[in-house]
N, C-alpha and C positions, 0 to 999 in steps of 0.2 A: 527743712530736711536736716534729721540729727545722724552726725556722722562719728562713728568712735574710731580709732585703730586698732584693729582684734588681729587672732591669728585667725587666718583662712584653710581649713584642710585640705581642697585643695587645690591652691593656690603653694600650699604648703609655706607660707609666708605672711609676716605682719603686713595688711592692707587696710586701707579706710571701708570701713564698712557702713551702710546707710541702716537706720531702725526704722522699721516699719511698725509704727504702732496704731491702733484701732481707737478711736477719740473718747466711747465708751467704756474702756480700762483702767481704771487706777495701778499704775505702773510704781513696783518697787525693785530693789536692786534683786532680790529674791525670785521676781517673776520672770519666766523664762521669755524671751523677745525674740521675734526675727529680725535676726541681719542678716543684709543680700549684701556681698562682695562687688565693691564698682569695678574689678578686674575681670572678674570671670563669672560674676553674677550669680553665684551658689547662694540660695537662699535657707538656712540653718535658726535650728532653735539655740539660742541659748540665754544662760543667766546673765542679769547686766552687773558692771563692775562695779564693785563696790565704793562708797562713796570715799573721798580721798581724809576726811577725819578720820576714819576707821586705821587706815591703812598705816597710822604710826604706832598702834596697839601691840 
């Protein structure tokens, strides 16, 4: 189980969110993923975070 901390809409608050990925995927930060919220369980597409080398650019 891959868990990030995303914002939740609405949960309207940063929560651990789990990925639900498909084993058949080659998954990059560009591909949109489902996260389901372990709060309230909303399950939403979105892009995954960018990798953290990037992120001093």
């Amino acid at each position: 189980m891959i868990t990030e901390k995303r914002f939740c809409e609405k949960c309207m608050q940063k929560t651990i969110q789990q990925i639900i990925e498909k084993e058949d995927t080659i998954y990059t930060y560009k591909r949109k993923r489902i996260y389901k919220c372990q709060q309230c369980g909303n399950p939403v597409f979105k892009r995954g975070l960018r990798p953290s080398s990037e992120s001093v650019y």
